[in-house]
Each structure stands twice: as structure tokens, then as C-alpha cells.
C-alpha positions as CSV (number, residue, x, y, z in Angstrom):
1,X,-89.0,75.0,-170.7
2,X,-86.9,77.1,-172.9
3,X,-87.7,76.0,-175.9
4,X,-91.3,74.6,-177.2
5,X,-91.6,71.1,-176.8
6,X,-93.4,69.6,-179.5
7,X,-91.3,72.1,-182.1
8,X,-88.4,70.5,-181.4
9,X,-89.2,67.1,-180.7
10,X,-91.5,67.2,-183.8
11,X,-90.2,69.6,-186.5
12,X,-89.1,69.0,-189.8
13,X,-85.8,68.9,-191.2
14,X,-86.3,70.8,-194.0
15,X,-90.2,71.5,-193.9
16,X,-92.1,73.3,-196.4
17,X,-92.3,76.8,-196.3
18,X,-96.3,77.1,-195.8
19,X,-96.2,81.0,-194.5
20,X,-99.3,82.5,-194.9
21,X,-101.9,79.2,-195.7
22,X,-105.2,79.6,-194.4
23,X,-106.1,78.2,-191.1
24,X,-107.1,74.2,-191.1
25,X,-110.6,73.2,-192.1
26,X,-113.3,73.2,-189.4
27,X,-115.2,69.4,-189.3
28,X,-118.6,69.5,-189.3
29,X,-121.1,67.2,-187.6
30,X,-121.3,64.4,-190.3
31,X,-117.7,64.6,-192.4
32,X,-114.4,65.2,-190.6
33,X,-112.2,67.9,-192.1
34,X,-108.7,66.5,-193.7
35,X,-105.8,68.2,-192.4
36,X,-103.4,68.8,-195.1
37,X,-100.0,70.9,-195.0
38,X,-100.0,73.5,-192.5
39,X,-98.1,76.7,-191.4
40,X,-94.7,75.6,-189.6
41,X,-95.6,77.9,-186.4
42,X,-98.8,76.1,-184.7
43,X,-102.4,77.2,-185.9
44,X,-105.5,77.3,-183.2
45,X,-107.4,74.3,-184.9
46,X,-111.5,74.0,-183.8
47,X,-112.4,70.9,-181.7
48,X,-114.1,68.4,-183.7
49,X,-112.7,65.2,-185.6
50,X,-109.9,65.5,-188.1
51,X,-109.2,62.8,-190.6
52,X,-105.1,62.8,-191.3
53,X,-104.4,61.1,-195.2
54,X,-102.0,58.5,-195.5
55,X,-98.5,60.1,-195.7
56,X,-94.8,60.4,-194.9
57,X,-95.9,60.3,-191.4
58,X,-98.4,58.0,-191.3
59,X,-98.8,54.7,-193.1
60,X,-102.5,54.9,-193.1
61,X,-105.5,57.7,-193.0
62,X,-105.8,58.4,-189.5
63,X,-109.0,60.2,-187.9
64,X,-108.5,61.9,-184.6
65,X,-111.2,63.8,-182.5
66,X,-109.4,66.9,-180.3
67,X,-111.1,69.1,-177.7
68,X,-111.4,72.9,-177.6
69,X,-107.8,74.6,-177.1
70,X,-105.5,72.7,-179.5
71,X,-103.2,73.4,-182.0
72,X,-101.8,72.1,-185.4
73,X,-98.9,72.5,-186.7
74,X,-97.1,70.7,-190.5
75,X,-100.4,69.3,-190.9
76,X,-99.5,66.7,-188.4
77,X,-98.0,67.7,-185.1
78,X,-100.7,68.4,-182.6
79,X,-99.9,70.4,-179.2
80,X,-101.9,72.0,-176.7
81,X,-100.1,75.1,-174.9
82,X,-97.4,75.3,-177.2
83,X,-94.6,77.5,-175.7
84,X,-95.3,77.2,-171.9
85,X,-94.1,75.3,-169.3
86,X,-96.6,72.6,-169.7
87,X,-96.9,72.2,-173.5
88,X,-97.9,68.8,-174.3
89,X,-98.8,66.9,-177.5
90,X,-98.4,64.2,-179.9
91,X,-97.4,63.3,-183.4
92,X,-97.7,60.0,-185.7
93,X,-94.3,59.4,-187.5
94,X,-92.5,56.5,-189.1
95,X,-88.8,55.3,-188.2
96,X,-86.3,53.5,-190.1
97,X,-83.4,54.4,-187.8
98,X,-82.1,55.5,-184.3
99,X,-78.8,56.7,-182.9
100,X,-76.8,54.2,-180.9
101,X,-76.0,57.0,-178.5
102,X,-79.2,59.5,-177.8
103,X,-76.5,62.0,-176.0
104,X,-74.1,62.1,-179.2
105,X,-76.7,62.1,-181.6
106,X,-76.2,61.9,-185.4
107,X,-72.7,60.0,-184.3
108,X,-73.7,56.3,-185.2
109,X,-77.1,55.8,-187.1
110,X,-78.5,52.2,-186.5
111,X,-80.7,50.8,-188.9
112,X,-84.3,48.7,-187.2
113,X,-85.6,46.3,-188.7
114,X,-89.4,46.4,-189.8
115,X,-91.1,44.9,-186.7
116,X,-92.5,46.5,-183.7
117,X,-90.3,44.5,-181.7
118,X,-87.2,45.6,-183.5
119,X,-87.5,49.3,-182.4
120,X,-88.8,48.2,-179.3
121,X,-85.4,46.5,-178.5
122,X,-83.8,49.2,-180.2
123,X,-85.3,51.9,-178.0
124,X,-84.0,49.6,-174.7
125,X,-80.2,49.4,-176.0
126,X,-80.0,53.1,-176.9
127,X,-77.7,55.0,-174.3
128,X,-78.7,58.1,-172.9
129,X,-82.1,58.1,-172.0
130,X,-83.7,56.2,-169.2
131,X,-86.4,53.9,-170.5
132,X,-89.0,52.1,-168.9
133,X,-90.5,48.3,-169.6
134,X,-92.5,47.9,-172.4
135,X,-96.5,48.1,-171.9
136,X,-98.7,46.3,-174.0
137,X,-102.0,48.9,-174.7
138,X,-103.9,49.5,-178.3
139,X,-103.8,52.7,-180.5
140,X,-106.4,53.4,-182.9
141,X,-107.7,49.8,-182.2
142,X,-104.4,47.9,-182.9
143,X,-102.1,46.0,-179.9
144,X,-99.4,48.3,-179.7
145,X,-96.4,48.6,-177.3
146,X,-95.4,51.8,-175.2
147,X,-92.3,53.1,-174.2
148,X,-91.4,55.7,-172.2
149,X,-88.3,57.8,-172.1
150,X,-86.6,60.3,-169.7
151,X,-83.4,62.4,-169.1
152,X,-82.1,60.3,-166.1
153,X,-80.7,63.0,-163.8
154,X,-77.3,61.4,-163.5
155,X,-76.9,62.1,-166.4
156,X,-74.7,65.5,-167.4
157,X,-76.1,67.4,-170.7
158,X,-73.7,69.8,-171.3
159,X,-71.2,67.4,-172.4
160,X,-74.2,66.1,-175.0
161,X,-73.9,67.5,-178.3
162,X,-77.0,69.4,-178.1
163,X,-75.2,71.6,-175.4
164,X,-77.9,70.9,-172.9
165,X,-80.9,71.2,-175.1
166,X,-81.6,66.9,-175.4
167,X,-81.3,63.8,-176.3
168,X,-81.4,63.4,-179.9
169,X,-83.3,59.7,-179.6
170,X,-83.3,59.5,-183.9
171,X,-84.0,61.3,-187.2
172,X,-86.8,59.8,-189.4
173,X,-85.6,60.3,-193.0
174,X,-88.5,59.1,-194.7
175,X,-90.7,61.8,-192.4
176,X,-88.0,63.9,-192.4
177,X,-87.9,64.5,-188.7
178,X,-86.1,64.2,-185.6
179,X,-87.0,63.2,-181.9
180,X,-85.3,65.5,-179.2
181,X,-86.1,64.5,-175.4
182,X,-86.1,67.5,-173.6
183,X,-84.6,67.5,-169.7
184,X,-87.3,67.6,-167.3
185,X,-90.2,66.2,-170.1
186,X,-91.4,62.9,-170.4
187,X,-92.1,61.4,-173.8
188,X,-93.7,57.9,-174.8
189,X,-93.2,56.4,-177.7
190,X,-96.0,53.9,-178.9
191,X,-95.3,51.3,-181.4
192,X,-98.0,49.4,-183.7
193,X,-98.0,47.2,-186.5
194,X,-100.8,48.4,-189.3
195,X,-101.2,45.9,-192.2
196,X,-97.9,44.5,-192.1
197,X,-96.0,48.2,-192.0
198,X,-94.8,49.9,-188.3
199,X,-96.9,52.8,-187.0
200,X,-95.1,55.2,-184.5
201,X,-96.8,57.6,-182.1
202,X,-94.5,60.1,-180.0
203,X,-96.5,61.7,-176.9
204,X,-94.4,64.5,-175.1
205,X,-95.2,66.6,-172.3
206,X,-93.7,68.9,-169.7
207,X,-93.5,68.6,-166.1
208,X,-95.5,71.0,-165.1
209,X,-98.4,70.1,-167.3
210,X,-101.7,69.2,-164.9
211,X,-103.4,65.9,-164.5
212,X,-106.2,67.3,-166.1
213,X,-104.2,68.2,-169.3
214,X,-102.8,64.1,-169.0
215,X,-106.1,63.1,-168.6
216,X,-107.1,65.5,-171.8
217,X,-103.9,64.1,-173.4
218,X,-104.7,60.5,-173.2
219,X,-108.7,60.8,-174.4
220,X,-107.0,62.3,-177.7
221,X,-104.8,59.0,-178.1
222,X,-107.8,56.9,-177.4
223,X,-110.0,58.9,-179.8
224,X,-107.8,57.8,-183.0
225,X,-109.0,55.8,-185.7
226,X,-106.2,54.1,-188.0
227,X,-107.9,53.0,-191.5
């Protein structure tokens, strides 16, 4: 892929400029470290598990637990491989908005309702990306409904107003960030309702990331701890 995956499906509009913070914290066996503000370019992070405070991103502490060979990056965006062809990774965020059309992008913002099931539906009448059924699973120990989302193939990017790069799926203003589905990636999105307010998880990862990195992948998700 020409361009890192989770940096552009994940990055800030306007993040902080964090150059030059120390690395994050190292857990230790009976207190997990809290992950605050990061650098913007990822940071090798030490397996253990992280506890994430309630934020812009996230509408309650999260606690996550990540194997050896990870990276953090904004304090939030978590990757493994970062850069290469099979970069993958996730990142909690909250959404008050998507684009009608992914392909146009920032033409016509739609405003979703608060409820899982309005940005599920929302998600399904977007055009551009191909989207599967819904799945009912659980994230951090709450029902939650998954999405996923590809670049069909019919589908001809260069006339897209990222000029071939994506599909810009929305922009979060209240986390300040956008969601770009890259061509030949596969992203789910997995939607939750904690204490009355929507949690949003996007997962991303190339196509020629491994099983075993999948596999890796998915034991992250089913490590987190919301609360």
C-alpha cells in the first residue's frame, strides 16, 4: 500500500503537535499504564495492558492488553507493521456524522442519530463502499454490531475526489478525525452502545496481512475492557 493504513484512516485533523514526548509508559504486572497524548508518527509500545481515559475518542476508560510488536500512535491509534503492506490495526472513535457519498466525500455531511442502529443504517445507505450484513458480536463485554466495508472493484477511484487514495466513509468532529477506506484493505467498523452513549471501534487491515496477524488482530479486540 502506498500510503500507511491506519495514518490515514486514523489521523487527526488538526492533531497536536507532540514531537519529541517520551515514549508511552510500560504496565507493570499489577497496574496498567495510562496512555495519554502521544507522538503523531507511531511509537514501539511494550506488550502488557494499557488502560485508555475517557476522551474525545472514547466515551469511557478503556483497558486493552496488546502483544509484543505493536505500536501507538495520538495516544489512541494502535497498529502493528505500520508502513508495510500488511499494516493492520484499530482505533476507538466517536461519530456524529457520515458522508452520503463515501467516493465524494466532504460533499453532503449527514447527521446520525444517537443509536447504534442509526449509524448502522447509515453505514448501509452510504454509496461507495461495498458493505456487508450486520453481525451481532460483543466488544469489551457489550452486544455490539459489525460492519464491514470494502472498495467494490467496479467501482473507478480516480474519478473519487481522493484521486485514487479512498473512500472518505466520514469525519468525526467531536474526535477530530476522519475514516478513509483504502482500495485493496478491509475495514470493520463495530458499533456499541455504553451507558446510553455510542461507542465506535474501526479495525483496518491490508490484504496481504497473514492469518496469524488476523488471528493476533482479533485476540486484541477481545482483550478490551470498557468501564
Amino acid at each position: 500500500m502506498v500510503v500507511a493504513l491506519l495514518l490515514v484512516a486514523g489521523s487527526a485533523g488538526c492533531a497536536p503537535d507532540t514531537t519529541g514526548e517520551a515514549k508511552p509508559p510500560s504496565p507493570t504486572a499489577s497496574e496498567p499504564a495510562t496512555i495519554g497524548p502521544t507522538s503523531a508518527e507511531p511509537a514501539s509500545i511494550e506488550p502488557g495492558t494499557y488502560r485508555l481515559p475517557t476522551s474525545a475518542w472514547s466515551v469511557a476508560d478503556l483497558a486493552v492488553t496488546l502483544p509484543p510488536g505493536w505500536t501507538v500512535q495520538y495516544g489512541h491509534v494502535f497498529a502493528k507493521h505500520p508502513d508495510e503492506d500488511d499494516e493492520l490495526g484499530f482505533y476507538p472513535v466517536t461519530v456524529d456524522e457520515i458522508y452520503t457519498d463515501a467516493c465524494r466525500g466532504e460533499g453532503v455531511p449527514m447527521k446520525v442519530g444517537p443509536l447504534v442502529d442509526d449509524l448502522v443504517d447509515s453505514l448501509l445507505e452510504q454509496r461507495g463502499p461495498a458493505t456487508s450484513r450486520p453481525v451481532d458480536t460483543t466488544v469489551g463485554g457489550h452486544p455490539a454490531t459489525r460492519i464491514d466495508l470494502k472498495v467494490p472493484q467496479r467501482l473507478d477511484m480516480e474519478k473519487c475526489r481522493l484521486d485514487g487514495l479512498g473512500l472518505q466513509i466520514w469525519y468525526s468532529m467531536p474526535a477530530d478525525k476522519y475514516f478513509v477506506l483504502l482500495p485493496h484493505a478491509m475495514a470493520s467498523v463495530y458499533i456499541l452502545n455504553v451507558d446510553g452513549q455510542r461507542q465506535v471501534f474501526v479495525v483496518q487491515h491490508g490484504s496481504a496481512t497473514s492469518d496469524a496477524n488476523r488471528l493476533e488482530l482479533q485476540s486484541v479486540l477481545d482483550s478490551i475492557r470498557i468501564g
